[in-house]
C-alpha positions in Angstrom: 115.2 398.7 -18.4 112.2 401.2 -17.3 109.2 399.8 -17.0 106.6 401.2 -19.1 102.6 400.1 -19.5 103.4 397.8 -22.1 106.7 395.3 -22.4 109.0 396.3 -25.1 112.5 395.9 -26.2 114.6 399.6 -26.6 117.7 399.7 -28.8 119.3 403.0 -28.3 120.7 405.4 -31.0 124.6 404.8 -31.9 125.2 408.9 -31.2 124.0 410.9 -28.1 120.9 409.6 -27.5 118.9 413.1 -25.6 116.7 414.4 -27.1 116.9 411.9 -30.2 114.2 411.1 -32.3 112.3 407.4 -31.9 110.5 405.0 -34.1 107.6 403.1 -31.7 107.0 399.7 -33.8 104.3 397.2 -33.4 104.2 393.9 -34.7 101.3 391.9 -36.3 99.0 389.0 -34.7 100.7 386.3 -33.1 104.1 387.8 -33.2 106.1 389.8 -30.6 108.3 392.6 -29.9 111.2 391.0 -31.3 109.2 390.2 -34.8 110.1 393.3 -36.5 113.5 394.2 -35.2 115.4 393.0 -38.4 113.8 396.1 -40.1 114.2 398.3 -37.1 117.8 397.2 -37.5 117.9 398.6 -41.2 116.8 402.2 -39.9 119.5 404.5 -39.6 120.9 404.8 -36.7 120.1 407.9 -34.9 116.7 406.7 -33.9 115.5 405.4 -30.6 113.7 401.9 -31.7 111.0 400.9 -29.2 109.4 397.6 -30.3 106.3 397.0 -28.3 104.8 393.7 -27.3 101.1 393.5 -27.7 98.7 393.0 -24.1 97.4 389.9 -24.9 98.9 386.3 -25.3 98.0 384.3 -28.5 99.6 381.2 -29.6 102.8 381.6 -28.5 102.6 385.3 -29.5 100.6 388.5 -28.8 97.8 390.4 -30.4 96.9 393.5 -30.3 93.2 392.2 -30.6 90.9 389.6 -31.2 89.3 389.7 -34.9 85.2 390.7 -35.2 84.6 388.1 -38.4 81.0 389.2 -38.5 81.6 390.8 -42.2 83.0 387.9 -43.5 86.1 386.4 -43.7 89.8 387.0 -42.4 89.8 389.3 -45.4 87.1 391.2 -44.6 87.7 391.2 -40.9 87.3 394.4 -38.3 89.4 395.2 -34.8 87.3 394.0 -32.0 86.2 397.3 -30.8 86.4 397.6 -27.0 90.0 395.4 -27.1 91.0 397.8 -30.1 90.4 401.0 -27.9 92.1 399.7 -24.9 95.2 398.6 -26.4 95.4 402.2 -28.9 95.3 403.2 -25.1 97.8 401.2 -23.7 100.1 402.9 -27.1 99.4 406.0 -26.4 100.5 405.6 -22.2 103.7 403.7 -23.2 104.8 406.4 -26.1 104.2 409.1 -23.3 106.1 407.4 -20.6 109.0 406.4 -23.2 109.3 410.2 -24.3 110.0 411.0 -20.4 112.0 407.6 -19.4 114.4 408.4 -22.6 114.3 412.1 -22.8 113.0 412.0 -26.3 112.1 414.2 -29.1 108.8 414.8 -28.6 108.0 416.5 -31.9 110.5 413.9 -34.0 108.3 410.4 -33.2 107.3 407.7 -35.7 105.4 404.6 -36.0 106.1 401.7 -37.7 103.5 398.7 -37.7 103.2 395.2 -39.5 99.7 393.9 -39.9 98.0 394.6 -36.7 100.3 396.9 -35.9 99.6 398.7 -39.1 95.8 399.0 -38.5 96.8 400.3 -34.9 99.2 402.6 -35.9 96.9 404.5 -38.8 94.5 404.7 -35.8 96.7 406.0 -33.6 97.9 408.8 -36.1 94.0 409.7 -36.8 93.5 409.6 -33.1 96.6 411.9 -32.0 97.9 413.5 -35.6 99.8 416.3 -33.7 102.0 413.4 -31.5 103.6 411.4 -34.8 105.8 412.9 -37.2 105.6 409.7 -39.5 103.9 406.5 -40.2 104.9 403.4 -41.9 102.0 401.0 -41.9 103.0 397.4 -43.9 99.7 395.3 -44.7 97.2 397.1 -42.8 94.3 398.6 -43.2 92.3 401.7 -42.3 89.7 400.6 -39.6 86.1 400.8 -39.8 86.3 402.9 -36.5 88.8 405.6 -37.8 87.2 405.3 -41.5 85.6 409.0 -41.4 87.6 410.3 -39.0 89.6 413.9 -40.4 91.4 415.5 -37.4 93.2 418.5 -37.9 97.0 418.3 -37.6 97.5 415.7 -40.7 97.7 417.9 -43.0 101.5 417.0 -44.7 102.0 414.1 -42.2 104.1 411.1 -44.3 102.8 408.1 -44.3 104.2 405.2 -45.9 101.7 402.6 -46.9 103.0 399.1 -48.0 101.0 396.5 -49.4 101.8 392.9 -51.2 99.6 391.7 -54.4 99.3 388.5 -53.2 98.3 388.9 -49.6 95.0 386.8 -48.8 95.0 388.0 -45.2 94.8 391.6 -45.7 94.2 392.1 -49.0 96.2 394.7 -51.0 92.4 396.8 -52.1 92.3 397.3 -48.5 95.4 398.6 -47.9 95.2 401.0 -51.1 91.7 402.4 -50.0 93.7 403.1 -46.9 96.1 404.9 -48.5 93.6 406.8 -50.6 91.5 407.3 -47.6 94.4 409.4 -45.9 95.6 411.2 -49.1 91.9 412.6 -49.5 92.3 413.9 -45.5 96.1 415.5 -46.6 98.3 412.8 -45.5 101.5 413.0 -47.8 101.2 409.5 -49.0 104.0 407.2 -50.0 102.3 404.0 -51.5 103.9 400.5 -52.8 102.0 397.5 -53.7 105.1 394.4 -53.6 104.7 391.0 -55.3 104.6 389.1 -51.9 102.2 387.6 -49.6 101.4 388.6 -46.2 105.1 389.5 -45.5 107.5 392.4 -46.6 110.1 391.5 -48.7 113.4 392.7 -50.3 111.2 395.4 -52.2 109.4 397.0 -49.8 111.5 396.6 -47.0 114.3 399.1 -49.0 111.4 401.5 -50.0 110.8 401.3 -45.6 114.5 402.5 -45.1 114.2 404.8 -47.4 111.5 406.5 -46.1 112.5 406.9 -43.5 115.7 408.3 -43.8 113.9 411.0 -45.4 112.3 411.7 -42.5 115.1 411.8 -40.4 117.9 413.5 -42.6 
């Protein structure tokens, strides 16, 4: 496997797989890079899935970063800031090194995040709107550091916002001002609020496929 800046797991597309198009996903706190493969799985099958691992160990897992608690509780809790820009960094370098190391599409990329990973990715689309073609962010938020940010390039970029009404760690208000946040800035803006917890279930998981077969077809 090519070594990249951060460890990951590559499933390849089922057809000829130059100049394909790629889904980069990142898990949520604790997990790792094999968390969210049984939705990668359900993607269709022309797409490049690189799951990353987060940089730092946690638990048994990884994270992405360690939690700033000062506002409040878990609900109400921020990125820590300088581990937040470090590993939006370490994204960035490993989704440029993939595009070369599998010769892919550079203008046909997604993201797809769970929790942490949904926080990062919405960053990482305000940070670089012109490098993603799509976002799926599931139980995230928009962070405090990318709140006002309105970069030129999002304009029409989809992004698929999924929420669950019963989710005490990231609570769904957070992830629907996210989604507002973005549609005001000119994000196309799929949003679905699921009767789950701080998971994605049968619901929200086939709204996910779909999705994203529209972006790909």
């Amino acid at each position: 496997m090519t070594e990249l800046p951060l460890e990951y797991v590559h499933v390849a597309p089922d057809d000829d797989a130059a100049n394909a198009p790629a889904v980069f996903v990142l898990h949520g706190r604790g997990a790792d890079e094999q968390d969210l493969l049984p939705i990668a799985e359900r993607l269709p099958d022309a797409l490049h899935v690189i799951s990353l691992r987060a940089p730092e160990p946690l638990q048994g897992g990884y994270t992405w970063y360690e939690l700033d608690l000062s506002g409040g509780g878990l609900h109400e809790s921020q990125p820590h800031a300088a581990e937040f820009a470090r590993s939006l960094d370490l994204v960035s370098e490993t989704v440029a090194a993939a595009v070369d190391a599998y010769d892919l599409d550079p203008d046909r990329l997604g993201l797809l995040g769970f929790s942490q990973g949904a926080i990062s990715s919405l960053a990482l689309l305000l940070d670089a709107p012109d490098r993603y073609a799509w976002v799926v962010a599931l139980h995230g938020y928009l962070a405090d550091s990318h709140a006002d940010r309105d970069p030129d390039g999002i304009d029409g970029t989809p992004v698929f916002v999924g929420a669950g009404s019963g989710d005490r760690v990231i609570p769904e208000s957070r992830s629907r001002a996210a989604a507002d946040r973005l549609e005001a800035i000119g994000a196309d803006v799929t949003y679905g609020a699921y009767p789950t917890g701080h998971g994605v279930g049968p619901d929200e998981l086939a709204a996910v496929v779909a999705f994203v077969e529209a972006r790909i077809d």
